[in-house]
Backbone atoms as SQL, in Angstrom:
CREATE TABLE atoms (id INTEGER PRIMARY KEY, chain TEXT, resi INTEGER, resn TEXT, atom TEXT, x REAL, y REAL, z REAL);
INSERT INTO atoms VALUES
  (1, 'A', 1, 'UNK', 'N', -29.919, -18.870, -25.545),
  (2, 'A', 1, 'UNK', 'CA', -30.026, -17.815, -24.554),
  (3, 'A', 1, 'UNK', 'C', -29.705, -18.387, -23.169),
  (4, 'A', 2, 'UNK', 'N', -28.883, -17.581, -22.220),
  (5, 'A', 2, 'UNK', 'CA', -28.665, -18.020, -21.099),
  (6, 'A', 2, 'UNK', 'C', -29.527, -17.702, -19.899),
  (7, 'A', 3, 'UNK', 'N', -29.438, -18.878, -19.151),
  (8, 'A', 3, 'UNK', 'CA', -30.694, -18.409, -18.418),
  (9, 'A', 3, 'UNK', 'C', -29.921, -17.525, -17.415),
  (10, 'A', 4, 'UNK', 'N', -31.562, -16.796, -16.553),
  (11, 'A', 4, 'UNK', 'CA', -31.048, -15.338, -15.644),
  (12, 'A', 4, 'UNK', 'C', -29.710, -15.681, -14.654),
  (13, 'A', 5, 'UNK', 'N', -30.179, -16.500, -14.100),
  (14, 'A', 5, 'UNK', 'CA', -29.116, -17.129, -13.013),
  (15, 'A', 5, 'UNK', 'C', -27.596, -16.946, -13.493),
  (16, 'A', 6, 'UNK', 'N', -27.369, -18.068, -14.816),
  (17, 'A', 6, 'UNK', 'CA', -26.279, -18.263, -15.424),
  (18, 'A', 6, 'UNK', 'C', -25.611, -16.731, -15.880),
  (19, 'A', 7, 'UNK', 'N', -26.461, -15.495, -16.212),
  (20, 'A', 7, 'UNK', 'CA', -25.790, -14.388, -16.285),
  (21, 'A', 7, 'UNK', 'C', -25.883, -13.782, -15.357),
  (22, 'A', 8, 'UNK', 'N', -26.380, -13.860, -14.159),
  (23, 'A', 8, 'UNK', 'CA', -25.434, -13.297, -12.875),
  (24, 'A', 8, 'UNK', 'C', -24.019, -13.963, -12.717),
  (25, 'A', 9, 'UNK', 'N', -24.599, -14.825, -12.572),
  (26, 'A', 9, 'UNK', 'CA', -22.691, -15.501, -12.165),
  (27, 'A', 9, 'UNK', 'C', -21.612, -15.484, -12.752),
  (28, 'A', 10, 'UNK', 'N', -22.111, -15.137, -14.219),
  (29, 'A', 10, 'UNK', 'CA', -20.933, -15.273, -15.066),
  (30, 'A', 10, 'UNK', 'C', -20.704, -13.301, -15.222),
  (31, 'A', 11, 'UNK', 'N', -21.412, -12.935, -14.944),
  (32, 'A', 11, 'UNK', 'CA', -21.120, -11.204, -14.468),
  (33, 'A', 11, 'UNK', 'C', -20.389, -11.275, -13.056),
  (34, 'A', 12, 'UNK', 'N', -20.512, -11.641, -11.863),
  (35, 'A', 12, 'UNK', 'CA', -19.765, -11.835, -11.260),
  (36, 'A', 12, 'UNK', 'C', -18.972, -12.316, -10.850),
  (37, 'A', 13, 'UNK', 'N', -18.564, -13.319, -11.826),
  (38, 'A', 13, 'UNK', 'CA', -17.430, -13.643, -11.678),
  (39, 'A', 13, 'UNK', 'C', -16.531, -12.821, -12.553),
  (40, 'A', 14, 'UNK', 'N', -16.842, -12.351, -13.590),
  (41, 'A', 14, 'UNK', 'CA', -15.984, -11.081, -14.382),
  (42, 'A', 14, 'UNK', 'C', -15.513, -10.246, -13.886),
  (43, 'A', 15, 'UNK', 'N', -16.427, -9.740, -12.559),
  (44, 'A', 15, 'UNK', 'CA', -16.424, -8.537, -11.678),
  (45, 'A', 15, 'UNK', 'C', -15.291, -9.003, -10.635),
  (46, 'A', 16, 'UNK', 'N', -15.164, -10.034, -10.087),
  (47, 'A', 16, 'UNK', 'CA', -14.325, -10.525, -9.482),
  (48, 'A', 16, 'UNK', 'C', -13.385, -10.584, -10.111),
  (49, 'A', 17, 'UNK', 'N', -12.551, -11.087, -11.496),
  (50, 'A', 17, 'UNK', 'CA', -11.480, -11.492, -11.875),
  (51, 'A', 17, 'UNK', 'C', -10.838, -9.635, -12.598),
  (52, 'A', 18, 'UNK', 'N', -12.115, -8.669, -12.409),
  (53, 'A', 18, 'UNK', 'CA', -11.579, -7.314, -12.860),
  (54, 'A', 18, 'UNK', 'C', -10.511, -7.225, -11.620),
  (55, 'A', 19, 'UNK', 'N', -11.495, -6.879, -10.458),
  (56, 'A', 19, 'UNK', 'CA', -11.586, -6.507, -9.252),
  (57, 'A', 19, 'UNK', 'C', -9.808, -7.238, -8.930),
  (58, 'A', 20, 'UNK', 'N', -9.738, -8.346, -8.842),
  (59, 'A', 20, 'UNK', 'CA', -8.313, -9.413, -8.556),
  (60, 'A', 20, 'UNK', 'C', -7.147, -8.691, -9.499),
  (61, 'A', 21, 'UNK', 'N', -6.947, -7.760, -10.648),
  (62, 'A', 21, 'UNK', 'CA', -6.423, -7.873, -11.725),
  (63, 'A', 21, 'UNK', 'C', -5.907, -6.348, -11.063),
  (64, 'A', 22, 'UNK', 'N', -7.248, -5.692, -10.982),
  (65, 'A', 22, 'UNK', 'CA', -6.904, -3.753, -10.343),
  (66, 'A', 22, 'UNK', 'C', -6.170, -3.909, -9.276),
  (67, 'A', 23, 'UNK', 'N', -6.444, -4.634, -8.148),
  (68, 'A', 23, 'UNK', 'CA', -5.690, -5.023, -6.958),
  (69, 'A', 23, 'UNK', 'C', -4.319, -5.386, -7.000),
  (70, 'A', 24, 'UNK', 'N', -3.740, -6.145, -7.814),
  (71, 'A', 24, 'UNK', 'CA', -2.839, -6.725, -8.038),
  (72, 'A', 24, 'UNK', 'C', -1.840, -5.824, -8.374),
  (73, 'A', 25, 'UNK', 'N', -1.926, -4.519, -8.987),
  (74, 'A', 25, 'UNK', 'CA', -0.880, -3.725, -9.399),
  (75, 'A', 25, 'UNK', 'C', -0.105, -3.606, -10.596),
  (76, 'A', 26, 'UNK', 'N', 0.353, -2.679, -11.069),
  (77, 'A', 26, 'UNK', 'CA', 1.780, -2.722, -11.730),
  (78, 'A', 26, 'UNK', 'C', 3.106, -2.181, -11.108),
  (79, 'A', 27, 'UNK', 'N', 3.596, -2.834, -10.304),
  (80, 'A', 27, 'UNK', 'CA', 5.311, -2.786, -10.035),
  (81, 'A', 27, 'UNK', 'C', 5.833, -1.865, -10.526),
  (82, 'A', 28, 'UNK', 'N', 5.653, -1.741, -11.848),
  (83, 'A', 28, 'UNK', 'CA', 6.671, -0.597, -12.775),
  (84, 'A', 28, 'UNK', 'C', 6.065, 0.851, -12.675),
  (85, 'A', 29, 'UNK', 'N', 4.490, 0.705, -12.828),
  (86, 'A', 29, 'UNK', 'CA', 4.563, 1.751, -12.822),
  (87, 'A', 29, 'UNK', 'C', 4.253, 2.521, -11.090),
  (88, 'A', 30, 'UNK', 'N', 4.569, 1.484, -10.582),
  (89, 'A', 30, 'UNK', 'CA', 4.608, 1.954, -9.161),
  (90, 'A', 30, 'UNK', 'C', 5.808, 2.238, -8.973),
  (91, 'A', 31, 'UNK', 'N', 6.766, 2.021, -9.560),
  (92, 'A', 31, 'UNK', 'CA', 8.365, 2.489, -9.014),
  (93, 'A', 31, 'UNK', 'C', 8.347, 3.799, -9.651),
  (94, 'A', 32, 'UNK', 'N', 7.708, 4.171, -10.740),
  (95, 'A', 32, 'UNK', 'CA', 7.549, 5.620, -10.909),
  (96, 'A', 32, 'UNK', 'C', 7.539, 6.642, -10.313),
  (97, 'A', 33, 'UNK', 'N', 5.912, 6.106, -9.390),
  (98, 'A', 33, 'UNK', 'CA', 5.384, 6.737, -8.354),
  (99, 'A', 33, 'UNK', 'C', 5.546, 6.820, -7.795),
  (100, 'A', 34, 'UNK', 'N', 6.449, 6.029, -7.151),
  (101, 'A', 34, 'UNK', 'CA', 7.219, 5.522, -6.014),
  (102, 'A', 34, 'UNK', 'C', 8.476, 6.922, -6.373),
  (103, 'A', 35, 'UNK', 'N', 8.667, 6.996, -6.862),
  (104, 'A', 35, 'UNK', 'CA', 9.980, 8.252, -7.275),
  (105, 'A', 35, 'UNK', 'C', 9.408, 9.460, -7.202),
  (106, 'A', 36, 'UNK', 'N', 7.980, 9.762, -7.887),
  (107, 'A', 36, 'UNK', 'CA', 7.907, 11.252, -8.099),
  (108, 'A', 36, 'UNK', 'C', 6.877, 11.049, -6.711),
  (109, 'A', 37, 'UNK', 'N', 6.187, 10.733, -6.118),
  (110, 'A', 37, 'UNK', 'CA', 5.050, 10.615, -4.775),
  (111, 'A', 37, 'UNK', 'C', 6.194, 10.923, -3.396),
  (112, 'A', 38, 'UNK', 'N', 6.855, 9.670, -3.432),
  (113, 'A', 38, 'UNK', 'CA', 6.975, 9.092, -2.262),
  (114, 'A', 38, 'UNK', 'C', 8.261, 9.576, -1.846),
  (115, 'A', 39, 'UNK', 'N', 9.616, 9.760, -2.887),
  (116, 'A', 39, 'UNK', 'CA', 11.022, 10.197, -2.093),
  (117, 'A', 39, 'UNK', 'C', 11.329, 11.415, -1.780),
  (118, 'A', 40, 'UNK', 'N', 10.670, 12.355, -1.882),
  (119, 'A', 40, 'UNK', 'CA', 10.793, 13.728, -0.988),
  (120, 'A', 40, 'UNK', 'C', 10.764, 13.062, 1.007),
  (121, 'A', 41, 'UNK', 'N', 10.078, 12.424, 0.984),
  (122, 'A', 41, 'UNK', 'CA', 10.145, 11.601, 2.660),
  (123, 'A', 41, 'UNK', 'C', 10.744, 10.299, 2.785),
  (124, 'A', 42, 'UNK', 'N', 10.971, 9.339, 1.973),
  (125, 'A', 42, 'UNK', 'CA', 11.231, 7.794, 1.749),
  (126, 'A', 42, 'UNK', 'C', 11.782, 7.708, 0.764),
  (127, 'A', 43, 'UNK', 'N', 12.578, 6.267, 1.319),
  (128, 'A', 43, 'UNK', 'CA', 13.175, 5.557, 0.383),
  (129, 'A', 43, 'UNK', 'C', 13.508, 4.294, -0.033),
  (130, 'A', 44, 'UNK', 'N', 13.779, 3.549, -0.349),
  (131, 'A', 44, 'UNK', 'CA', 13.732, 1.805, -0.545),
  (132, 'A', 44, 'UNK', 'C', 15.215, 1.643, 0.750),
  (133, 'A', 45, 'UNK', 'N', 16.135, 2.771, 0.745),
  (134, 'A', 45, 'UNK', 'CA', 17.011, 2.008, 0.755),
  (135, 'A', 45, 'UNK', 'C', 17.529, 2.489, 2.591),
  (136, 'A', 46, 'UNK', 'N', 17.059, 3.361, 2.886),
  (137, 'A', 46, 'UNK', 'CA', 17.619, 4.522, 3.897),
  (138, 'A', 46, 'UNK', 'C', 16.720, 5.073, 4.438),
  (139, 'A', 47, 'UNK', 'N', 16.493, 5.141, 6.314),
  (140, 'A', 47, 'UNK', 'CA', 15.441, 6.560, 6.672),
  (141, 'A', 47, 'UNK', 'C', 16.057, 7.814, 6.098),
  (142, 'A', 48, 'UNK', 'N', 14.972, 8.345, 5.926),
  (143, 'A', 48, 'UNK', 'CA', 14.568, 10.123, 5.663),
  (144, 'A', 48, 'UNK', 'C', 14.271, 10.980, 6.493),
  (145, 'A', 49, 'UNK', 'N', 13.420, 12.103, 5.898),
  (146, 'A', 49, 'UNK', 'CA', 12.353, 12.572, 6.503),
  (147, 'A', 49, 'UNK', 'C', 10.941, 11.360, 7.189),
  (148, 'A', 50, 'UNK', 'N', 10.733, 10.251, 6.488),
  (149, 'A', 50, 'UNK', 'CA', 10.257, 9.293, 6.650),
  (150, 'A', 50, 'UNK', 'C', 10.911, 7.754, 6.710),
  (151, 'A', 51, 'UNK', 'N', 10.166, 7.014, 7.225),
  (152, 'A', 51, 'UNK', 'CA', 10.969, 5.368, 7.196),
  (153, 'A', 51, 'UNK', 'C', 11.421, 4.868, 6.221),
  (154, 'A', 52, 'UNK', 'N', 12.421, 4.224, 6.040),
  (155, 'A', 52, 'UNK', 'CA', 12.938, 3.264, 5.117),
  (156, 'A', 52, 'UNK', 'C', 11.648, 2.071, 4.513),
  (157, 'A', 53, 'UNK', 'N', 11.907, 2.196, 3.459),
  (158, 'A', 53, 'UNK', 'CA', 10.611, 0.643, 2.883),
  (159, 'A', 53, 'UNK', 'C', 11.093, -0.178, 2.619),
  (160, 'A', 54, 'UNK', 'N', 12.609, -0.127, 2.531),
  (161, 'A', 54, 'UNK', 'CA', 13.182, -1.570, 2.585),
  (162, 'A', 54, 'UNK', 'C', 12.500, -2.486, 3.611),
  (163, 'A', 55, 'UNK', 'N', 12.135, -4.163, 3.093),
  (164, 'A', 55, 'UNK', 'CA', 11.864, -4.469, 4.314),
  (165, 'A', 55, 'UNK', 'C', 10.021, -4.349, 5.219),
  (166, 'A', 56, 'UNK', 'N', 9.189, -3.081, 4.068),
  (167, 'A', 56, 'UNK', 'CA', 7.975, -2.763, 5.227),
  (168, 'A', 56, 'UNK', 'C', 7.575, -3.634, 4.791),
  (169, 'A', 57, 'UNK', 'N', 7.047, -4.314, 3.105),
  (170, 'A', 57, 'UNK', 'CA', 6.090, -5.544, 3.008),
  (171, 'A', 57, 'UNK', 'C', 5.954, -6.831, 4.736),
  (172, 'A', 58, 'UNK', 'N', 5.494, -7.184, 5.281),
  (173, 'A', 58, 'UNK', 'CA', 5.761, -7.658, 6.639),
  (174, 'A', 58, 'UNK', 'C', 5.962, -7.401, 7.815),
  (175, 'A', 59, 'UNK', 'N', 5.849, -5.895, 7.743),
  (176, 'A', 59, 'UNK', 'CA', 6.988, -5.644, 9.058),
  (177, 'A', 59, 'UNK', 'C', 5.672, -4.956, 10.110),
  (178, 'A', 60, 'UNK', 'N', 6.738, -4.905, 11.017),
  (179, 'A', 60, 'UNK', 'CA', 5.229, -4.157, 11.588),
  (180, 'A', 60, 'UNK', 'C', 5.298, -2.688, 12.024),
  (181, 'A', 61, 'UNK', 'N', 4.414, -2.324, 11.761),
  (182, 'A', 61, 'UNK', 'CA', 4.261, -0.473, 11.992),
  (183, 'A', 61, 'UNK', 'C', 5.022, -0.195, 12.958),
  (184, 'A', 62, 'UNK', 'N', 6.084, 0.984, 12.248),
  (185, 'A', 62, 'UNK', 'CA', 6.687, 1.784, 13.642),
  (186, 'A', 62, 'UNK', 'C', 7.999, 0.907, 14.413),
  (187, 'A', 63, 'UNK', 'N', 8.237, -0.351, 13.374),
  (188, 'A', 63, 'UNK', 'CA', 9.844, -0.858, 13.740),
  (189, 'A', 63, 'UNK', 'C', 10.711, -0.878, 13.005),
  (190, 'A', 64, 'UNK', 'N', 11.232, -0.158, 11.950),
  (191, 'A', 64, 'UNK', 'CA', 11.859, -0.004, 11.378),
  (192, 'A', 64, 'UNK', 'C', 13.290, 0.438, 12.071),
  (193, 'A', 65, 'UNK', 'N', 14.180, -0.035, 12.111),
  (194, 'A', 65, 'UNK', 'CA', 15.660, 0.333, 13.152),
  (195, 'A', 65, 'UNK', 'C', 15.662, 2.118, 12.392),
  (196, 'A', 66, 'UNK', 'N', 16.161, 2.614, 13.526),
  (197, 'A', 66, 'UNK', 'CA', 16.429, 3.705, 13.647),
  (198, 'A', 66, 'UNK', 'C', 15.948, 4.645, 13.720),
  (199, 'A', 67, 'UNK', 'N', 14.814, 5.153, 13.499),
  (200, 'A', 67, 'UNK', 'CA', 14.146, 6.094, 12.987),
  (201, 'A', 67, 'UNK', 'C', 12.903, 6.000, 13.824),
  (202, 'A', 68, 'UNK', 'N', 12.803, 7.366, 14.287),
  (203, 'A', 68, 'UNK', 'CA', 11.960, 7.993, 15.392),
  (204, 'A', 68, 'UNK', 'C', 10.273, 8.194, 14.926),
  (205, 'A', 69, 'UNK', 'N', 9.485, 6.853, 15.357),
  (206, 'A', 69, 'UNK', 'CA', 8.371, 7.031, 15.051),
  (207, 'A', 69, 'UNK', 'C', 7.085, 7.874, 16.103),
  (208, 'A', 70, 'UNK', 'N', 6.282, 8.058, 15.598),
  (209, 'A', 70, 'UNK', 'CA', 4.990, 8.610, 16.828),
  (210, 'A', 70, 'UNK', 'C', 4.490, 7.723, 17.599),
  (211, 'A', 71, 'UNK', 'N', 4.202, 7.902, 18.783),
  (212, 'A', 71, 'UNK', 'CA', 3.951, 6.723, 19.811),
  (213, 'A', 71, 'UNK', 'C', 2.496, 6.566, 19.216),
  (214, 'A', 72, 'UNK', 'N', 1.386, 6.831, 18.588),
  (215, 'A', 72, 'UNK', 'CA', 0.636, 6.577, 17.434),
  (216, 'A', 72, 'UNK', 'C', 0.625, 4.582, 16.845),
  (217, 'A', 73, 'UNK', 'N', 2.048, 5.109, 15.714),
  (218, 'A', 73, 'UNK', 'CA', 2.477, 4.196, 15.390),
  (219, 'A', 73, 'UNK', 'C', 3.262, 2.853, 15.980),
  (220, 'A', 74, 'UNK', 'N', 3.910, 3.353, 17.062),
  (221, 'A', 74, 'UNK', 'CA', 4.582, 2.582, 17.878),
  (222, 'A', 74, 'UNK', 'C', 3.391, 1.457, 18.467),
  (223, 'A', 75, 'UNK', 'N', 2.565, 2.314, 18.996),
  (224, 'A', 75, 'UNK', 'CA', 1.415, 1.603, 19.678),
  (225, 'A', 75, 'UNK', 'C', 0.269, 0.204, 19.171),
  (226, 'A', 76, 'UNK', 'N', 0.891, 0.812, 17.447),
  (227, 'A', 76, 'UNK', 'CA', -0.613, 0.267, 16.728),
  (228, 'A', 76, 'UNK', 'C', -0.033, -1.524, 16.336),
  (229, 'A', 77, 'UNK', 'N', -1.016, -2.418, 16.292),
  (230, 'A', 77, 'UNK', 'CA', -0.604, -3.613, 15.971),
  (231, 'A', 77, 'UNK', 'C', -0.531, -4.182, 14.375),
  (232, 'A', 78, 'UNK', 'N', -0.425, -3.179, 13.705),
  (233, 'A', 78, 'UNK', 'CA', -0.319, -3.009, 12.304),
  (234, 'A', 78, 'UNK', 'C', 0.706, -3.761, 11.959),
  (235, 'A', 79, 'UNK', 'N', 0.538, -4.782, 10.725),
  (236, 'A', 79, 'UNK', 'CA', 1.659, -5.625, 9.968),
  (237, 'A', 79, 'UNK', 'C', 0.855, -5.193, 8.396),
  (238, 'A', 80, 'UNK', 'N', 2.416, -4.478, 7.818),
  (239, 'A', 80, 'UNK', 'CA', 2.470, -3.691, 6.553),
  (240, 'A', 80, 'UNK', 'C', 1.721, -5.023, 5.738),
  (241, 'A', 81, 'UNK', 'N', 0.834, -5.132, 5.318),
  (242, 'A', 81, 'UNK', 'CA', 0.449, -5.742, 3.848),
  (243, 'A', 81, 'UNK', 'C', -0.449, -5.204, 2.860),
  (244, 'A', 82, 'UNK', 'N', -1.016, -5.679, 2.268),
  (245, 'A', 82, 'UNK', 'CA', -2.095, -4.969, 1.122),
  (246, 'A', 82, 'UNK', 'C', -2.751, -4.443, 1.577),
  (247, 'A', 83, 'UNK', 'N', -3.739, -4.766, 2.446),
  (248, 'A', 83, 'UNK', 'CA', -4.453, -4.420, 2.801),
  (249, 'A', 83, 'UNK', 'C', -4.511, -3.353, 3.839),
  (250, 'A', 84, 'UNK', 'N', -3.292, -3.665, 4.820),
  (251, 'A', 84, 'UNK', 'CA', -3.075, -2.158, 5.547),
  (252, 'A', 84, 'UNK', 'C', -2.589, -1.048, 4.902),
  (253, 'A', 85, 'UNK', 'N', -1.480, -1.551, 3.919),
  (254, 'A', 85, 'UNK', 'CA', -0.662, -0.475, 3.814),
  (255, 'A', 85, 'UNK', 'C', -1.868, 0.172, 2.441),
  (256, 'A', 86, 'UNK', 'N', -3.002, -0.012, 1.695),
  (257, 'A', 86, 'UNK', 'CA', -3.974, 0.450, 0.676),
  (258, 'A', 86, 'UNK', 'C', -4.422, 1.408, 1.895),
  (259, 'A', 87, 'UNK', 'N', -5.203, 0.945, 3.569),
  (260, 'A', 87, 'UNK', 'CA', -5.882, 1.839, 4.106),
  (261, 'A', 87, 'UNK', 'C', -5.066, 3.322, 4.615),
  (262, 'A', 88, 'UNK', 'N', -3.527, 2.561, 4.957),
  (263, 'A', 88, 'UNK', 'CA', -2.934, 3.545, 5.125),
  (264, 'A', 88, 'UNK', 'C', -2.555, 4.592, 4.221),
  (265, 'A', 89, 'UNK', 'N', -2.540, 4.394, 2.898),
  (266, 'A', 89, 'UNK', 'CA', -2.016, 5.302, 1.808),
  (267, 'A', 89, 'UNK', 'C', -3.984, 6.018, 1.251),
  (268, 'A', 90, 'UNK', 'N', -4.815, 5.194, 1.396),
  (269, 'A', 90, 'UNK', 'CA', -6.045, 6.091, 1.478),
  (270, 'A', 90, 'UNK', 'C', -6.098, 7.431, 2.474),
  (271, 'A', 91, 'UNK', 'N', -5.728, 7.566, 3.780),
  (272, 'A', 91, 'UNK', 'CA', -5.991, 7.947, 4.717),
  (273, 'A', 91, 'UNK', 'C', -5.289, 7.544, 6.160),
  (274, 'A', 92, 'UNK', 'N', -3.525, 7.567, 5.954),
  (275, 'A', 92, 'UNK', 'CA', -2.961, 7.814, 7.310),
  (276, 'A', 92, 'UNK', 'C', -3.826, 7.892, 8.820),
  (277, 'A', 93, 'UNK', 'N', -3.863, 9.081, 8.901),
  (278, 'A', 93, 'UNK', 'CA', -4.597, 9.553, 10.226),
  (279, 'A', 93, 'UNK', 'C', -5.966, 8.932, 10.535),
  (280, 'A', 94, 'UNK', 'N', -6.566, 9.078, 9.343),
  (281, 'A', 94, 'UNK', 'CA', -7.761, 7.696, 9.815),
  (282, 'A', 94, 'UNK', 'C', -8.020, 6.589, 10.273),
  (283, 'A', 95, 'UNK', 'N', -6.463, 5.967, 9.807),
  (284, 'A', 95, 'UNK', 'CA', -6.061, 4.259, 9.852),
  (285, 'A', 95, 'UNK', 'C', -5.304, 4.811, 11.236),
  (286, 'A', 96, 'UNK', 'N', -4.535, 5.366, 11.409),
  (287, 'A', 96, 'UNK', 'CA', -3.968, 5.334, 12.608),
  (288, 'A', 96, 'UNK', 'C', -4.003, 6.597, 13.387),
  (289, 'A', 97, 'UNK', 'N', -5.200, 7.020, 13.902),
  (290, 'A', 97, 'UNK', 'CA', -5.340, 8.543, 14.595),
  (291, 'A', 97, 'UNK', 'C', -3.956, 8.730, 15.449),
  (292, 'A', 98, 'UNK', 'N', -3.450, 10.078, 15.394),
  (293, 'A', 98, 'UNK', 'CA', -1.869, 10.490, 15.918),
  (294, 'A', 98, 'UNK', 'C', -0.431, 10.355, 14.907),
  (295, 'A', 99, 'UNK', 'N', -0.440, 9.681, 14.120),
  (296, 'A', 99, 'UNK', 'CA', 0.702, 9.436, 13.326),
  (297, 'A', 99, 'UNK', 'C', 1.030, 10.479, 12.864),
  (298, 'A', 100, 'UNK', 'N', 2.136, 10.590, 12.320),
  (299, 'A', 100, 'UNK', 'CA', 3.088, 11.680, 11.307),
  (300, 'A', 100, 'UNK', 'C', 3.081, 12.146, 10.057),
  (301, 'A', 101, 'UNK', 'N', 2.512, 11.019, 9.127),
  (302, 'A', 101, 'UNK', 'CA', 2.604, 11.240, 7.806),
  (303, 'A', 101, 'UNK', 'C', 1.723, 12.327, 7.289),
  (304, 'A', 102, 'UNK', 'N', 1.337, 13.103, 7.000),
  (305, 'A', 102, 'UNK', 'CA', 0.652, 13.891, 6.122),
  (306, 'A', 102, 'UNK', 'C', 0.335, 13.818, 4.593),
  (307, 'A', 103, 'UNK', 'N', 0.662, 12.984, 4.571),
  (308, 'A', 103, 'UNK', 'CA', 0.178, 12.516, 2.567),
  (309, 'A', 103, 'UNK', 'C', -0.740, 11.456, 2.316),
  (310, 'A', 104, 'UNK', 'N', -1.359, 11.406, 1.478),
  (311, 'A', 104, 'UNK', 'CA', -2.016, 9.993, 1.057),
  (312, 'A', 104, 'UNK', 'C', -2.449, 10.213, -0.434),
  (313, 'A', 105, 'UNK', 'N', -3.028, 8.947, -0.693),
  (314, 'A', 105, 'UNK', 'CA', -3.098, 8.582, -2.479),
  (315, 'A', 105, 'UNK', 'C', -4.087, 8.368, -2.388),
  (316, 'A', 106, 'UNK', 'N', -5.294, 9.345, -2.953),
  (317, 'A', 106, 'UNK', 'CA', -6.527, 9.281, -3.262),
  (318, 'A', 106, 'UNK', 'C', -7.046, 7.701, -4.077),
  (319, 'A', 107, 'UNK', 'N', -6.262, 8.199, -5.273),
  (320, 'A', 107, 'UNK', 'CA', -6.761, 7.143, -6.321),
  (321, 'A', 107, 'UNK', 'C', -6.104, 5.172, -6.094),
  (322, 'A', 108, 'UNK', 'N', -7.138, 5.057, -6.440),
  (323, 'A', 108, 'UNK', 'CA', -6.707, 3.345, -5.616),
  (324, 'A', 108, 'UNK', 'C', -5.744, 2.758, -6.567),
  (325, 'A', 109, 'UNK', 'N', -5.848, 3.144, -7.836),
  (326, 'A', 109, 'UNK', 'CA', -4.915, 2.530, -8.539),
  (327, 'A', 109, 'UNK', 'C', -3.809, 2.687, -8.680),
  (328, 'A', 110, 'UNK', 'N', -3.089, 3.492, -8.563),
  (329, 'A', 110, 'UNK', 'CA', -2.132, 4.393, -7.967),
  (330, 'A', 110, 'UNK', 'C', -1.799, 3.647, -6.656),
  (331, 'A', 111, 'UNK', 'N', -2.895, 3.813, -5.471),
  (332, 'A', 111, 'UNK', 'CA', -1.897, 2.804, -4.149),
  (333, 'A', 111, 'UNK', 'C', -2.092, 1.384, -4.530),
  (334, 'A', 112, 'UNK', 'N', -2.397, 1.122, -5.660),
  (335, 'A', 112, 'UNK', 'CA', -1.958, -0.654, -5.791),
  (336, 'A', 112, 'UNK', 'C', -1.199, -0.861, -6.826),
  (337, 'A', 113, 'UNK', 'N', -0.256, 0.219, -7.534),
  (338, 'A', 113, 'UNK', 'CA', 0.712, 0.344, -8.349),
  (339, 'A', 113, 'UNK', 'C', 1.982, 0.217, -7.304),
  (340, 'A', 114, 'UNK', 'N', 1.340, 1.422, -6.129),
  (341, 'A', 114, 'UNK', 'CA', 2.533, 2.049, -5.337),
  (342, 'A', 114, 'UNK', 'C', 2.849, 0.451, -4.124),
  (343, 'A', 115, 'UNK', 'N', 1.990, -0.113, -4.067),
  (344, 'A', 115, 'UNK', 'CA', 2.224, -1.736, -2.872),
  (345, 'A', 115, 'UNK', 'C', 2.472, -2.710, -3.712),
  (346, 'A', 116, 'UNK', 'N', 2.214, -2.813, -5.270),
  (347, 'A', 116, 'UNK', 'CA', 2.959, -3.913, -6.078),
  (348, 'A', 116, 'UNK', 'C', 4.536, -3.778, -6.253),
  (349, 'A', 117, 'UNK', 'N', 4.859, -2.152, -6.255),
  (350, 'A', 117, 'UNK', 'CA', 6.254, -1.931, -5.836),
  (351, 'A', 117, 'UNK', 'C', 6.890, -2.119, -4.933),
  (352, 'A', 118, 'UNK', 'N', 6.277, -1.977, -3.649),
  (353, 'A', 118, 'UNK', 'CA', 7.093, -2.277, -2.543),
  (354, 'A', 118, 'UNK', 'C', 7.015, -3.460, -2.448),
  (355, 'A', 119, 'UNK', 'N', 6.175, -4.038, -2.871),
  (356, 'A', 119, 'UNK', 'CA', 6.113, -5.910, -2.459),
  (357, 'A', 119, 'UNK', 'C', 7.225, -6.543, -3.323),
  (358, 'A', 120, 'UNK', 'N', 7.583, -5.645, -4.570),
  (359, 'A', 120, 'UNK', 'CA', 8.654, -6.769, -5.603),
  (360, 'A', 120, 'UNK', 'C', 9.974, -6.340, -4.968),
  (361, 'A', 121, 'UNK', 'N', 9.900, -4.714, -4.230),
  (362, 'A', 121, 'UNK', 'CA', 11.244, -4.136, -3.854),
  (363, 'A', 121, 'UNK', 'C', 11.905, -4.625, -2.989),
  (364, 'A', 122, 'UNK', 'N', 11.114, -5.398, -2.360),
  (365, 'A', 122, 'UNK', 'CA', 11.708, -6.381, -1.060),
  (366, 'A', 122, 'UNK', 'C', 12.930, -7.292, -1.685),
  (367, 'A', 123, 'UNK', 'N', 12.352, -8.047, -2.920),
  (368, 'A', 123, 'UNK', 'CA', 13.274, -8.828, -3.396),
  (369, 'A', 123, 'UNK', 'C', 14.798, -8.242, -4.233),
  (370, 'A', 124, 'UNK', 'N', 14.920, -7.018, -4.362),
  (371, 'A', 124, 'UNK', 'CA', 16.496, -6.340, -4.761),
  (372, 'A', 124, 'UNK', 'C', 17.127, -6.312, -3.944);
């Protein structure tokens, strides 16, 4: 029998290596989503109605060449990574009061499908 201690830790560390695994994404089936979610406004390759994602893994909010952002975004010191771009796809306007976008992705697994895609899309 293991003692109490030894099954906390070894529960949290399970919880941790879940937690690392959900985060991490699937690519594929984020390019899905990435198709039926996201290209009515965006696209990997071209501005839209919305910015180009070629390129956002890194970049920083609201510089994307060409394309007319909200002084919102312009303003904010945001650099696209996991972690912003998860708060931003939770809740736009929250993460950045004034911005443009009107959509977001409730379900988390889903925005860490949809940022494992853009993170591999960088490399095509």
């Amino acid at each position: 029998m293991l003692k109490p201690h030894i099954n906390v830790s070894l529960i949290i560390s399970l919880l941790a290596a879940a937690s690392s695994a959900a985060a991490g994404g699937d690519a594929e089936r984020g390019q899905s989503l990435y198709q039926n979610k996201c290209t009515a406004c965006h696209s990997v390759e071209y501005n839209g109605v919305g910015p180009t994602h070629k390129g956002v893994y890194g970049r920083k909010a609201g510089s994307a060449a060409d394309f007319t952002y909200s002084e919102a975004l312009k303003r904010s010191a945001v650099i696209w990574n996991e972690s912003t771009l998860n708060k931003w796809l939770t809740d736009p306007e929250k993460f950045i009061p004034g911005q443009k976008m009107g959509f977001l992705v409730p379900n988390a697994k889903e925005r860490a499908d949809l940022i494992a895609y853009l993170k591999q899309a960088e490399s095509k």
